[in-house]
Gaussian input, Z-matrix of N, CA and C with variables (Angstrom, degrees):
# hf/3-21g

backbone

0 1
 N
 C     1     B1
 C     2     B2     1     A1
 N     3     B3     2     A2     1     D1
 C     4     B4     3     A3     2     D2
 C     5     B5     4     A4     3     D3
 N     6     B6     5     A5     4     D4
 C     7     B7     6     A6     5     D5
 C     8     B8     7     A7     6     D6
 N     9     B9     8     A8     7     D7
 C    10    B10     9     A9     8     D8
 C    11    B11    10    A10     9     D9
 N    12    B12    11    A11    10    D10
 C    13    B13    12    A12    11    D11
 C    14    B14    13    A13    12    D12
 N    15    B15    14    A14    13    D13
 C    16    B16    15    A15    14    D14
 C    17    B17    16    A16    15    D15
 N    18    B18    17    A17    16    D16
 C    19    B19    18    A18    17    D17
 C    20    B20    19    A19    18    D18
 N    21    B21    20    A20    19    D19
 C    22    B22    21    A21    20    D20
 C    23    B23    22    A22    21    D21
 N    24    B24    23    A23    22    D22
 C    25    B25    24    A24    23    D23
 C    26    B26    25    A25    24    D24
 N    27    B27    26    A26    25    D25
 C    28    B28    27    A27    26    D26
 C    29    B29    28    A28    27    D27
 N    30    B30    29    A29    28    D28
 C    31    B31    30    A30    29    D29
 C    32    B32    31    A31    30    D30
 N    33    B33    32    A32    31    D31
 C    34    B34    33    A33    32    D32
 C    35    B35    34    A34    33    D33
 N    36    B36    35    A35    34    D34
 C    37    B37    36    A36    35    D35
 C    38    B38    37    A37    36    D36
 N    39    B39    38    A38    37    D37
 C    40    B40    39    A39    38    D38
 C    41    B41    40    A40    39    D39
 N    42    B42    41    A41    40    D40
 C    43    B43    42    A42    41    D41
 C    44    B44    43    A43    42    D42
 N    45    B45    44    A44    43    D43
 C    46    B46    45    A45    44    D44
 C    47    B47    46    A46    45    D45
 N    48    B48    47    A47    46    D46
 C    49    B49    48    A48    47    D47
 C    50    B50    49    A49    48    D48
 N    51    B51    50    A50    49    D49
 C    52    B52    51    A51    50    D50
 C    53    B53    52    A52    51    D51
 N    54    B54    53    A53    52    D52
 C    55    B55    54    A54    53    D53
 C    56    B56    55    A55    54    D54
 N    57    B57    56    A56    55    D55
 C    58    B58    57    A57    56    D56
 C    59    B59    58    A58    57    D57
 N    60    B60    59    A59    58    D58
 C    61    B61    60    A60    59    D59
 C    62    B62    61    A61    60    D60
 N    63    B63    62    A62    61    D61
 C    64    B64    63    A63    62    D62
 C    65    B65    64    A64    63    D63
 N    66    B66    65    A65    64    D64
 C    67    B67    66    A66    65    D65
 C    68    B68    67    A67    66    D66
 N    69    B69    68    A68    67    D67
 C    70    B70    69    A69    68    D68
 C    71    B71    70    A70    69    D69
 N    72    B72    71    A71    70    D70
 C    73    B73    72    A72    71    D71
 C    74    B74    73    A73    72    D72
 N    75    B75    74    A74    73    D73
 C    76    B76    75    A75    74    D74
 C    77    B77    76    A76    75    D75
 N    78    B78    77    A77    76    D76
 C    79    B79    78    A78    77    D77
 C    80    B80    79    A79    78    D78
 N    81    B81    80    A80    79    D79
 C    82    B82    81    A81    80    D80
 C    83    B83    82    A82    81    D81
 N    84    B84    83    A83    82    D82
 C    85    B85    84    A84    83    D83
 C    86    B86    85    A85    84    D84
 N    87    B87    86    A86    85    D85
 C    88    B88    87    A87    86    D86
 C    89    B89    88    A88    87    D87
 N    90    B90    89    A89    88    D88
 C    91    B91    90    A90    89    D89
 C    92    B92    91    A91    90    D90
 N    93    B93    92    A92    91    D91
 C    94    B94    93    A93    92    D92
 C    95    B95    94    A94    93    D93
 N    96    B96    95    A95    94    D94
 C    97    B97    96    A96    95    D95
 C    98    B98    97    A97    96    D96
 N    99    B99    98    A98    97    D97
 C   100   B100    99    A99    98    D98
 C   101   B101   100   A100    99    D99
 N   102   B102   101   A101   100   D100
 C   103   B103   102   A102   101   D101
 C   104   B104   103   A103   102   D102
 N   105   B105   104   A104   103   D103
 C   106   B106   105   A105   104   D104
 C   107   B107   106   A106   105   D105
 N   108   B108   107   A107   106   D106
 C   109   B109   108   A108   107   D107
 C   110   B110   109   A109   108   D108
 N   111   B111   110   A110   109   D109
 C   112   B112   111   A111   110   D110
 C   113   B113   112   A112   111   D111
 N   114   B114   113   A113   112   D112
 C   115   B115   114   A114   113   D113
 C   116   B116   115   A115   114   D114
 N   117   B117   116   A116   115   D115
 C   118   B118   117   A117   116   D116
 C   119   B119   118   A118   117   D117
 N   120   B120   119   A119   118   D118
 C   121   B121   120   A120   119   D119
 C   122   B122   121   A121   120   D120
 N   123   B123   122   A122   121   D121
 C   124   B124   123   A123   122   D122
 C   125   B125   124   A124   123   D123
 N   126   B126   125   A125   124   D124
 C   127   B127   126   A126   125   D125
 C   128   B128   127   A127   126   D126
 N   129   B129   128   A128   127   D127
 C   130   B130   129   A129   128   D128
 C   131   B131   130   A130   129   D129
 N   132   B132   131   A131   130   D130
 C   133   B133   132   A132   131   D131
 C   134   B134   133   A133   132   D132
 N   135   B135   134   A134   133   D133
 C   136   B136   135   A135   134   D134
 C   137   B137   136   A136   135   D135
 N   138   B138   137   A137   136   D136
 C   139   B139   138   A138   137   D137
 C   140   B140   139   A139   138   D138
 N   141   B141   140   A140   139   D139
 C   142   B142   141   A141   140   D140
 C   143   B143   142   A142   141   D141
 N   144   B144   143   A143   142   D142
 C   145   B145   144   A144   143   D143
 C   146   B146   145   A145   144   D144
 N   147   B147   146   A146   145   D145
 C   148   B148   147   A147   146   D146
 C   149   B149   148   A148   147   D147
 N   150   B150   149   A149   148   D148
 C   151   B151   150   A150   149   D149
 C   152   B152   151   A151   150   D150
 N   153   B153   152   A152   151   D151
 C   154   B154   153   A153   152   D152
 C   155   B155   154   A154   153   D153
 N   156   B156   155   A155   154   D154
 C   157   B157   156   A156   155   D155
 C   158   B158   157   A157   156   D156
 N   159   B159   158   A158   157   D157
 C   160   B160   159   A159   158   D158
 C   161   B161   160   A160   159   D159
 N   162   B162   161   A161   160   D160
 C   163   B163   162   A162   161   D161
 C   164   B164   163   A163   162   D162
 N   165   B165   164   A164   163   D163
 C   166   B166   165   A165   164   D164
 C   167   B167   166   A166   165   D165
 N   168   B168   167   A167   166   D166
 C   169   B169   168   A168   167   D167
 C   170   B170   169   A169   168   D168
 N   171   B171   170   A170   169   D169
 C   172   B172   171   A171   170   D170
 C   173   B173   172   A172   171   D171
 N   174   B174   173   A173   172   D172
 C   175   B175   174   A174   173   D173
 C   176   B176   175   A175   174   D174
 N   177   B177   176   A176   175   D175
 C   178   B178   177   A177   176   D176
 C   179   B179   178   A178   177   D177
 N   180   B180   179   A179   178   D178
 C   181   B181   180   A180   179   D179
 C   182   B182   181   A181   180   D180
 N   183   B183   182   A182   181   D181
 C   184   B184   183   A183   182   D182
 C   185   B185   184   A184   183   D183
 N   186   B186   185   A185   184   D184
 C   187   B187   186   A186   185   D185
 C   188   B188   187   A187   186   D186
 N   189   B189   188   A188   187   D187
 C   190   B190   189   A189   188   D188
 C   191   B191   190   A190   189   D189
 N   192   B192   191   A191   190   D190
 C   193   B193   192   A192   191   D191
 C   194   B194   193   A193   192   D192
 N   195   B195   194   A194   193   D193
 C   196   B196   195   A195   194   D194
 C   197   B197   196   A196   195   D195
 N   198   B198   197   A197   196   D196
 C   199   B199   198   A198   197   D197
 C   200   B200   199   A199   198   D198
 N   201   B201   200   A200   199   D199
 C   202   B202   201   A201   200   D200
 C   203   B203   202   A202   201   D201
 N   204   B204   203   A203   202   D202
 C   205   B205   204   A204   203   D203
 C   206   B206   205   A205   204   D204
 N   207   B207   206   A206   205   D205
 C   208   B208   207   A207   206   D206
 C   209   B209   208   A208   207   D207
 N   210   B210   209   A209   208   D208
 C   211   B211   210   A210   209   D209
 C   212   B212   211   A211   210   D210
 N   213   B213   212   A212   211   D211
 C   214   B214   213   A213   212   D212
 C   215   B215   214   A214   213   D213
 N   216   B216   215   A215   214   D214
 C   217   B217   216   A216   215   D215
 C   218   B218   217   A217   216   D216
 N   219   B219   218   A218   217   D217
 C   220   B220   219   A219   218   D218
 C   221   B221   220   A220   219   D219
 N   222   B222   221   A221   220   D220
 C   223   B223   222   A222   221   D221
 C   224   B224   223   A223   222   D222
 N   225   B225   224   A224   223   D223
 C   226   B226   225   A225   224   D224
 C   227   B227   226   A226   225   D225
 N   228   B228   227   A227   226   D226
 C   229   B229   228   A228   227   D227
 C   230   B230   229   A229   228   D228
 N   231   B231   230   A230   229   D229
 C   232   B232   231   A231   230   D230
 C   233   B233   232   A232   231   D231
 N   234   B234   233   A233   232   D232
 C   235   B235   234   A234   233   D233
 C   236   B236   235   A235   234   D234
 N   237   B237   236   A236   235   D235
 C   238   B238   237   A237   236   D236
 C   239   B239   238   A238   237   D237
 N   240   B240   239   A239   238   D238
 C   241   B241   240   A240   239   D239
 C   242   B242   241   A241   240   D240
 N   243   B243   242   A242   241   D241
 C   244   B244   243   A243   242   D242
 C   245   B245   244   A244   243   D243
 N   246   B246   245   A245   244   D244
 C   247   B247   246   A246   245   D245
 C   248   B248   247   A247   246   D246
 N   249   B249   248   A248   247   D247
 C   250   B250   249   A249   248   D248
 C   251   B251   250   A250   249   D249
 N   252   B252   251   A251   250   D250
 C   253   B253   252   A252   251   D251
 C   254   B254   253   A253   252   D252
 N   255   B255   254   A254   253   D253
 C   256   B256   255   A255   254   D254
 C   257   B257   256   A256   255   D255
 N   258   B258   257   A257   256   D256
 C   259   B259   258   A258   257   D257
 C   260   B260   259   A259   258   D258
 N   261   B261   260   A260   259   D259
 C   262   B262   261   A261   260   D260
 C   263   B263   262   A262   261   D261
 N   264   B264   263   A263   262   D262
 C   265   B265   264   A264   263   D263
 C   266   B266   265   A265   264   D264
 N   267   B267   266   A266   265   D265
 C   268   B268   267   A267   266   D266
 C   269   B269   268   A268   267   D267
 N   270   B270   269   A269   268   D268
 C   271   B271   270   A270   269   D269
 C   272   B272   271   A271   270   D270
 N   273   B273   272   A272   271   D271
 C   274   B274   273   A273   272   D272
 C   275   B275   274   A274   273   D273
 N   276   B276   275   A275   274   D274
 C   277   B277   276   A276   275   D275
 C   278   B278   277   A277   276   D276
 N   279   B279   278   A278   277   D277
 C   280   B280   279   A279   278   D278
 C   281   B281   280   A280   279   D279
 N   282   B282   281   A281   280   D280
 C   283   B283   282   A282   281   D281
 C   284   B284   283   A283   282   D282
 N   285   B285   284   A284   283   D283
 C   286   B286   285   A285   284   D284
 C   287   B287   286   A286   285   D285
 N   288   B288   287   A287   286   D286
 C   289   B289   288   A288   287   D287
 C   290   B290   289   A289   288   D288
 N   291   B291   290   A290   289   D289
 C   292   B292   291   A291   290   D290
 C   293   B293   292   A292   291   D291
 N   294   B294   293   A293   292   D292
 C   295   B295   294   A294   293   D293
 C   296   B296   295   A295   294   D294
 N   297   B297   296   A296   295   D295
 C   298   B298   297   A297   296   D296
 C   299   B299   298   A298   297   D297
 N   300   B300   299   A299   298   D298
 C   301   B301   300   A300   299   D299
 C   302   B302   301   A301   300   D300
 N   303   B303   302   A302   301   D301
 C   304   B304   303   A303   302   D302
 C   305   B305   304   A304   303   D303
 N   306   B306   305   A305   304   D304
 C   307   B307   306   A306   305   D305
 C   308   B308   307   A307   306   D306

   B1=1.4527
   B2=1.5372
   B3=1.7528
   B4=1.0014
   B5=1.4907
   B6=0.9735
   B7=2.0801
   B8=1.3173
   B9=1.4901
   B10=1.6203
   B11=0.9779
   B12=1.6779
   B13=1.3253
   B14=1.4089
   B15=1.7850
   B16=1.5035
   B17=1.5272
   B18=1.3740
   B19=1.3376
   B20=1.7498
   B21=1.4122
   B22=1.5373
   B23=1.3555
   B24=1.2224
   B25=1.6097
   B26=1.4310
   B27=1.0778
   B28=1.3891
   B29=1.7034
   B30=1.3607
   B31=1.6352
   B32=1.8046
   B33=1.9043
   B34=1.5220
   B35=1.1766
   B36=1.8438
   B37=1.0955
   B38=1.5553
   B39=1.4489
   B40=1.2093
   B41=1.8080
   B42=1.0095
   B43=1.5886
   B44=1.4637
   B45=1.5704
   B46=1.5570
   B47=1.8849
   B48=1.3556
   B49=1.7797
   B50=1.3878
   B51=1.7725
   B52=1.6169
   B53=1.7967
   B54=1.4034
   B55=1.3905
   B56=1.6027
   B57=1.8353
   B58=1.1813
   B59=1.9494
   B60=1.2311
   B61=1.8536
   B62=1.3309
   B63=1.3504
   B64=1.4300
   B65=1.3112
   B66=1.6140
   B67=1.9403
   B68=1.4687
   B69=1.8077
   B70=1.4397
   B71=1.1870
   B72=1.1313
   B73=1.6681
   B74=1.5355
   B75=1.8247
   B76=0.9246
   B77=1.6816
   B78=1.1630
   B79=1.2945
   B80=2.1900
   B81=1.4257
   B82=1.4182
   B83=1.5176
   B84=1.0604
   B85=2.0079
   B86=1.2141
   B87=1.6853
   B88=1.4911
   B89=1.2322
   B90=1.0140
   B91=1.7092
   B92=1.7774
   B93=0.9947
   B94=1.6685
   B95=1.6822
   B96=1.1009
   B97=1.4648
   B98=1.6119
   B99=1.4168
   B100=1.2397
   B101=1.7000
   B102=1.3285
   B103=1.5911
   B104=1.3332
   B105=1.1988
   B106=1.8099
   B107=1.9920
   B108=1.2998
   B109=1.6986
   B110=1.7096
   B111=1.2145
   B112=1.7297
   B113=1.3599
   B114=1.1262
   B115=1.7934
   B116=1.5214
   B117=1.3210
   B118=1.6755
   B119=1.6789
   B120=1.2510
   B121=1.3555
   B122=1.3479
   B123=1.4047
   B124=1.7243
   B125=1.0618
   B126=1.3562
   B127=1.5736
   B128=2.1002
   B129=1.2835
   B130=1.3068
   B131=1.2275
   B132=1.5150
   B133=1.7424
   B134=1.6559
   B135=1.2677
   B136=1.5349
   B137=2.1553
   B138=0.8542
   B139=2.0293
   B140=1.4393
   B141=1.6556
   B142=1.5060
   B143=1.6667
   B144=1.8960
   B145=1.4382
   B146=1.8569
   B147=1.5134
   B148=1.8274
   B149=1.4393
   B150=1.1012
   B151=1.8566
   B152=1.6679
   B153=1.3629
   B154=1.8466
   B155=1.0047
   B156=1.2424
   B157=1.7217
   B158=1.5060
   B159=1.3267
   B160=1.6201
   B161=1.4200
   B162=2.0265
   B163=1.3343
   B164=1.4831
   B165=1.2686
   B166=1.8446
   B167=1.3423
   B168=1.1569
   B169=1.6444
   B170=1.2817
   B171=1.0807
   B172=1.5090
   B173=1.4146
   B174=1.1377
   B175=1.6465
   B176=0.5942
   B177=1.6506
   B178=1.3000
   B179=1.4606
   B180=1.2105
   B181=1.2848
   B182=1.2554
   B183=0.8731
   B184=1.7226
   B185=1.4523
   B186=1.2498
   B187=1.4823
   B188=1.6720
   B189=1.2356
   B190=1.0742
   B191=1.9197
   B192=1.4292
   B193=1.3635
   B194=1.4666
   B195=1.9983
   B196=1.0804
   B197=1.4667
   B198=1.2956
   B199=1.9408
   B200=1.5643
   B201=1.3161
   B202=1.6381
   B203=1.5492
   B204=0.9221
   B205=2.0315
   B206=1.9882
   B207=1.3535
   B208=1.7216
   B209=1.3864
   B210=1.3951
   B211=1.3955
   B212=1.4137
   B213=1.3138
   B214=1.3593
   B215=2.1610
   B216=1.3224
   B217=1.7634
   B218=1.5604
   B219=1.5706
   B220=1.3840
   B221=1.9228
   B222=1.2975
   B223=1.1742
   B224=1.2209
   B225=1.5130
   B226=0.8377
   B227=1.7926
   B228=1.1959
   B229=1.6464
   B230=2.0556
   B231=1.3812
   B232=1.2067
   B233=1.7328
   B234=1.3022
   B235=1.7118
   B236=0.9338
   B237=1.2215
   B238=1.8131
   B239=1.4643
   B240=1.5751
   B241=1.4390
   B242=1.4917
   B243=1.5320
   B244=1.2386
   B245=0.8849
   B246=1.7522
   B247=1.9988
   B248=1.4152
   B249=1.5177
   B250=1.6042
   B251=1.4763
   B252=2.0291
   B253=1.4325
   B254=1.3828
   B255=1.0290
   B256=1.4796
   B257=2.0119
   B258=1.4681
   B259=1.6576
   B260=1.5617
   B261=1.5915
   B262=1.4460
   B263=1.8658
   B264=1.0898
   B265=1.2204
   B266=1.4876
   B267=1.1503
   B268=1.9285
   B269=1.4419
   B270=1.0728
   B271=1.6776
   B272=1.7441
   B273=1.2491
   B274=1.4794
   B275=1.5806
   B276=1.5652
   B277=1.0216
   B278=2.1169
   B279=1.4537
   B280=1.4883
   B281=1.0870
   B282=1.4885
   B283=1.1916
   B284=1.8167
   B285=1.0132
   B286=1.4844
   B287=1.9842
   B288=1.2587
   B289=0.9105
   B290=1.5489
   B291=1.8310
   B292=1.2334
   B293=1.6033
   B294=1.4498
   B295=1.4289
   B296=1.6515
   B297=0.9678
   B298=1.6161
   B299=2.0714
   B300=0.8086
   B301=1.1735
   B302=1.7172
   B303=1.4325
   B304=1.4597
   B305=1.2455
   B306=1.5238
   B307=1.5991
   B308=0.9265
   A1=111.05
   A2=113.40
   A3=101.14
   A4=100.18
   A5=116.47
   A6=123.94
   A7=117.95
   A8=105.79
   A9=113.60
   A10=151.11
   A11=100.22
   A12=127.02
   A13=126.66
   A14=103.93
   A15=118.72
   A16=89.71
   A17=119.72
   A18=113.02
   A19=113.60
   A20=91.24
   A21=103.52
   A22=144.98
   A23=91.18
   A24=130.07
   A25=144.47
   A26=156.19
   A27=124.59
   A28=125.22
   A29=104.83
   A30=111.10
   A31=98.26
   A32=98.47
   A33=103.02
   A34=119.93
   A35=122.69
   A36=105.83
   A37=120.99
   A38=128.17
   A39=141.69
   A40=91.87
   A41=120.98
   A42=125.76
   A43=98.59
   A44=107.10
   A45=111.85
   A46=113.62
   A47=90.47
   A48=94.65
   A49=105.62
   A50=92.33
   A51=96.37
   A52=105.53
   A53=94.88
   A54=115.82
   A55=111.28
   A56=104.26
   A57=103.90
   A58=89.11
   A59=104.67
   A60=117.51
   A61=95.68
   A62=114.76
   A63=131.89
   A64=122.26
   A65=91.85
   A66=96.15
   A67=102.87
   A68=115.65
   A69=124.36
   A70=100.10
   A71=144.83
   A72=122.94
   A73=111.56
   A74=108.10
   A75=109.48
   A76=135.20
   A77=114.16
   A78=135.10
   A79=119.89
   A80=97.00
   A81=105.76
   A82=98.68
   A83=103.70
   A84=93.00
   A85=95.46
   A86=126.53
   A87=128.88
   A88=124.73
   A89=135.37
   A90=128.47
   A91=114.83
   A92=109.39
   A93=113.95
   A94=97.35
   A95=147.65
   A96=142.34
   A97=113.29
   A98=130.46
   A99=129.72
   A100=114.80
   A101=110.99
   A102=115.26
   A103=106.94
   A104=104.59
   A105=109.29
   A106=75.64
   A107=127.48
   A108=102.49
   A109=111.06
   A110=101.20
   A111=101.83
   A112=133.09
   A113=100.79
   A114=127.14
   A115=90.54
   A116=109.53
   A117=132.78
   A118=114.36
   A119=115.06
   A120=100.51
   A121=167.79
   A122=90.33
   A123=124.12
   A124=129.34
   A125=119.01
   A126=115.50
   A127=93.22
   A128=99.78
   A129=107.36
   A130=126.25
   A131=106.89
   A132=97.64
   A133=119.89
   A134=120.47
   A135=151.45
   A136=87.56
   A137=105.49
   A138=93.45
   A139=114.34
   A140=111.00
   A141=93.46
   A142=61.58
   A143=95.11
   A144=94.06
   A145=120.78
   A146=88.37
   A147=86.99
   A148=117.78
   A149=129.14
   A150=134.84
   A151=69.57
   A152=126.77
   A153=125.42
   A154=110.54
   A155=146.80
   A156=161.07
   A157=88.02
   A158=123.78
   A159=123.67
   A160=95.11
   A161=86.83
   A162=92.49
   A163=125.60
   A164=117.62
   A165=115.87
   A166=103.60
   A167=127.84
   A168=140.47
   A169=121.59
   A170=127.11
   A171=159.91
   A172=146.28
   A173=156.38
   A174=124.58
   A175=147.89
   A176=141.68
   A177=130.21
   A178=114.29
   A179=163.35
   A180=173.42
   A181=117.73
   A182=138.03
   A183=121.57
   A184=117.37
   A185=110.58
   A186=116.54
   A187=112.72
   A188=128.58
   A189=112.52
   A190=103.90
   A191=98.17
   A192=98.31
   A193=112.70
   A194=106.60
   A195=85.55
   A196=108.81
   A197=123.09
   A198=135.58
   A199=96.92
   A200=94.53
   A201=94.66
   A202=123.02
   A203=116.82
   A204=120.23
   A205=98.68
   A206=104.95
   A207=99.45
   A208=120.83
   A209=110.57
   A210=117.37
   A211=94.42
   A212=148.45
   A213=117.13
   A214=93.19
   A215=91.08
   A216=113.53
   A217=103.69
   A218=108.59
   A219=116.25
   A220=116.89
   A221=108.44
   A222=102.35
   A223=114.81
   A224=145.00
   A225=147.58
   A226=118.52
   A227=124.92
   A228=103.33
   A229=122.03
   A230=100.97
   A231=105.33
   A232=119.20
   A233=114.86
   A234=125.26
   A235=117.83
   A236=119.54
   A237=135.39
   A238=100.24
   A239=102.93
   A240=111.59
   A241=128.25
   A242=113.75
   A243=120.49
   A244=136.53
   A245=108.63
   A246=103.82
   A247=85.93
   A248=126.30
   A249=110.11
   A250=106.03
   A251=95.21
   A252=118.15
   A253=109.43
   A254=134.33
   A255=146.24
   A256=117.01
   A257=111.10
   A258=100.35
   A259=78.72
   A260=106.25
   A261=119.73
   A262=112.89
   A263=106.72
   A264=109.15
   A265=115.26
   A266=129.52
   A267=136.48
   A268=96.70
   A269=125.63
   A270=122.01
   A271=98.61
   A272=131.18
   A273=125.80
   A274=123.58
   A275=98.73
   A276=97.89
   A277=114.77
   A278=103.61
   A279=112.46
   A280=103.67
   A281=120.74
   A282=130.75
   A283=103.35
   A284=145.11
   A285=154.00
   A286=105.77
   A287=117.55
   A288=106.25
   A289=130.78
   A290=104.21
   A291=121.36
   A292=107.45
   A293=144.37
   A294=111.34
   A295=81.43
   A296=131.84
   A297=116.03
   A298=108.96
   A299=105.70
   A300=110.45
   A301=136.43
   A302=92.81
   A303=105.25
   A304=147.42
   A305=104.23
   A306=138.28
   A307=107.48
   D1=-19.38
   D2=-167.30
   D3=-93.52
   D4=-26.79
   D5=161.63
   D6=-40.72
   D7=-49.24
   D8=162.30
   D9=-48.87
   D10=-26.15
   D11=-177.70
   D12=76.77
   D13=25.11
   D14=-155.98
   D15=-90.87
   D16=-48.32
   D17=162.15
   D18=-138.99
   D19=154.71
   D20=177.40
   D21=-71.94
   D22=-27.06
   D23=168.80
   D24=-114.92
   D25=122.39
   D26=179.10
   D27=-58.35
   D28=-13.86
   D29=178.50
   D30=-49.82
   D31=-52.29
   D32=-159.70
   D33=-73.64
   D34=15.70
   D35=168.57
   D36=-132.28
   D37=159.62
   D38=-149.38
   D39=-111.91
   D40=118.61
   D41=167.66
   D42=-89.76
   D43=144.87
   D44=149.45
   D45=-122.60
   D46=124.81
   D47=169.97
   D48=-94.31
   D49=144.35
   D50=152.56
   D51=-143.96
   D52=131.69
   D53=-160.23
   D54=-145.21
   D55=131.58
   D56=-159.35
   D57=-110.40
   D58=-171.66
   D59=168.80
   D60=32.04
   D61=-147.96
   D62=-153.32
   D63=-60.88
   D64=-16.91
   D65=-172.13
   D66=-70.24
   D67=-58.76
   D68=-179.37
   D69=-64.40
   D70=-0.06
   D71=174.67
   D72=-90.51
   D73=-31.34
   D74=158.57
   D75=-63.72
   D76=-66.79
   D77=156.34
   D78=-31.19
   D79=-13.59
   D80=168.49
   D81=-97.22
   D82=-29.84
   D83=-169.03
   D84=-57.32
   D85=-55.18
   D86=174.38
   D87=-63.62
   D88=2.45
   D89=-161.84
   D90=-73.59
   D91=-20.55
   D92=163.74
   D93=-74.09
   D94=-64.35
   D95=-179.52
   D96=-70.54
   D97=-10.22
   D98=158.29
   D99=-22.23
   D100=-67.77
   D101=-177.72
   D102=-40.32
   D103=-56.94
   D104=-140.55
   D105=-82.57
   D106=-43.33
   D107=-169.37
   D108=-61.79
   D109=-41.05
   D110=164.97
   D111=-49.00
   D112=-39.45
   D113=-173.65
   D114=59.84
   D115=69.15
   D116=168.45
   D117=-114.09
   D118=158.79
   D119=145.35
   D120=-81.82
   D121=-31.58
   D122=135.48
   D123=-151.16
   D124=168.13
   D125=-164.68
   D126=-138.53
   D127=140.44
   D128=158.19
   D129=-124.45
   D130=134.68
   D131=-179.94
   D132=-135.32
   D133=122.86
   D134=-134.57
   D135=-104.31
   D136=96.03
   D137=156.97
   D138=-73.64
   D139=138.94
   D140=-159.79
   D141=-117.72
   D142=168.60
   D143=-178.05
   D144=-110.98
   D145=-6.67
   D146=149.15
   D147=-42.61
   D148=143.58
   D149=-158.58
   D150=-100.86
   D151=-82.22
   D152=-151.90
   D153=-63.85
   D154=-18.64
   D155=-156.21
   D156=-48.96
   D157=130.92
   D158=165.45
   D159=-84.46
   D160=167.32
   D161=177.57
   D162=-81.52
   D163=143.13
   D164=-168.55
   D165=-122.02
   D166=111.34
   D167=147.81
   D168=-73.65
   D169=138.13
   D170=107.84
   D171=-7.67
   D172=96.11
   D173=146.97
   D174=-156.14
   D175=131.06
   D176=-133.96
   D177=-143.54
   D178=-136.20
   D179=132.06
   D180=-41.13
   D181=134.31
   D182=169.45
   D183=-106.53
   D184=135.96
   D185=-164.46
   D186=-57.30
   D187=178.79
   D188=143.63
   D189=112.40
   D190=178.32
   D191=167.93
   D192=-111.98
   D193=162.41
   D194=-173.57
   D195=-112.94
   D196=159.28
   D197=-174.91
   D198=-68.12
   D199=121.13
   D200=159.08
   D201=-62.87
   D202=-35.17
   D203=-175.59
   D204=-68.44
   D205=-60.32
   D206=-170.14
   D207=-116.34
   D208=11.70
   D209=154.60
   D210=79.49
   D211=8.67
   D212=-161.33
   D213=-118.41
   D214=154.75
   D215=-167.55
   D216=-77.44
   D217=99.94
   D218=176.99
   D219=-129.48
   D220=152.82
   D221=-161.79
   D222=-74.60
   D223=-0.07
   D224=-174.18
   D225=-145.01
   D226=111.12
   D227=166.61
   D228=-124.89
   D229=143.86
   D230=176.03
   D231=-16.27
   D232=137.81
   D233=172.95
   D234=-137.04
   D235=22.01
   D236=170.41
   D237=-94.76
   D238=145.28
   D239=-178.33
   D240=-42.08
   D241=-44.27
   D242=171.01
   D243=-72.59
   D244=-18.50
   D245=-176.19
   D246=-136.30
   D247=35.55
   D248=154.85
   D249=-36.33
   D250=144.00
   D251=166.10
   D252=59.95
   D253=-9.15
   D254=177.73
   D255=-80.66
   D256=125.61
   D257=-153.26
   D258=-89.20
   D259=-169.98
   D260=-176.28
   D261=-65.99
   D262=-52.15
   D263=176.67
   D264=-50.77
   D265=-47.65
   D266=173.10
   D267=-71.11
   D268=-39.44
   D269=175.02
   D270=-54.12
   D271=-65.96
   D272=169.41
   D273=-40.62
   D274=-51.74
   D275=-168.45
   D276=-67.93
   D277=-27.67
   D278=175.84
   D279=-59.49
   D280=-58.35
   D281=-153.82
   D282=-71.02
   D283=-49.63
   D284=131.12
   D285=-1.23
   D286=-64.94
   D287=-172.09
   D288=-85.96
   D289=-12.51
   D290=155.51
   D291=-73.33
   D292=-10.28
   D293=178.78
   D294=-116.63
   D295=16.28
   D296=162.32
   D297=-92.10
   D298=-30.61
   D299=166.99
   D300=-62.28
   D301=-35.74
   D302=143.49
   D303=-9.69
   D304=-67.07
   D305=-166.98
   D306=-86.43

C-alpha cells in the first residue's frame, strides 16, 4: 500500500483481519495492542466462521484525524485549549505527566 501510494506511513493505515479457529482466538486476546504491534492506526478484526479459512488482511487509510504528539489516525481529537489536536490516549498521557511533576 505503501508502493501504491495508498498510504505514506504506517501510522496512516488501518488493517482489517479476518481470522477464523485458533488464529482469531488468538489475535482477539491482543486486539487492544493490535495497533501499537503493527505500528498501525487501527486494526479491525472480523472471526469468520469457516474453521480452515486462512488468514486474510487488508489495508487501507485510516479514517479520522491525525494527533499531533503520536501521529496515529483517530476519530476524534481534543479542542480544548490545553490538549488541542491531542487524541485521548496523549490527553492521559500529558495529563499524567503534568500531575507527576507536581510532587
Amino acid at each position: 500500500m505503501r508502493q501504491a501510494k495508498v498510504v505514506g506511513t504506517p501510522l496512516e493505515a488501518h488493517v482489517r483481519l479476518r481470522a477464523a479457529g485458533a488464529e482469531a482466538d488468538l489475535l482477539e486476546q491482543y486486539r487492544d495492542a493490535l495497533p501499537m504491534l503493527f505500528i498501525v492506526s487501527t486494526v479491525t478484526l472480523e472471526k469468520v466462521a469457516e474453521a480452515d479459512a486462512p488468514l486474510h488482511v487488508e489495508v487501507s487509510r485510516a479514517d479520522g484525524t491525525k494527533c499531533i504528539r503520536c501521529w496515529r489516525y483517530v476519530p476524534r481529537v481534543a479542542a480544548d485549549e490545553h490538549h488541542a489536536g491531542l487524541c485521548d490516549r496523549c490527553v492521559d498521557a500529558v495529563s499524567e505527566t503534568s500531575a507527576g511533576a507536581g510532587r
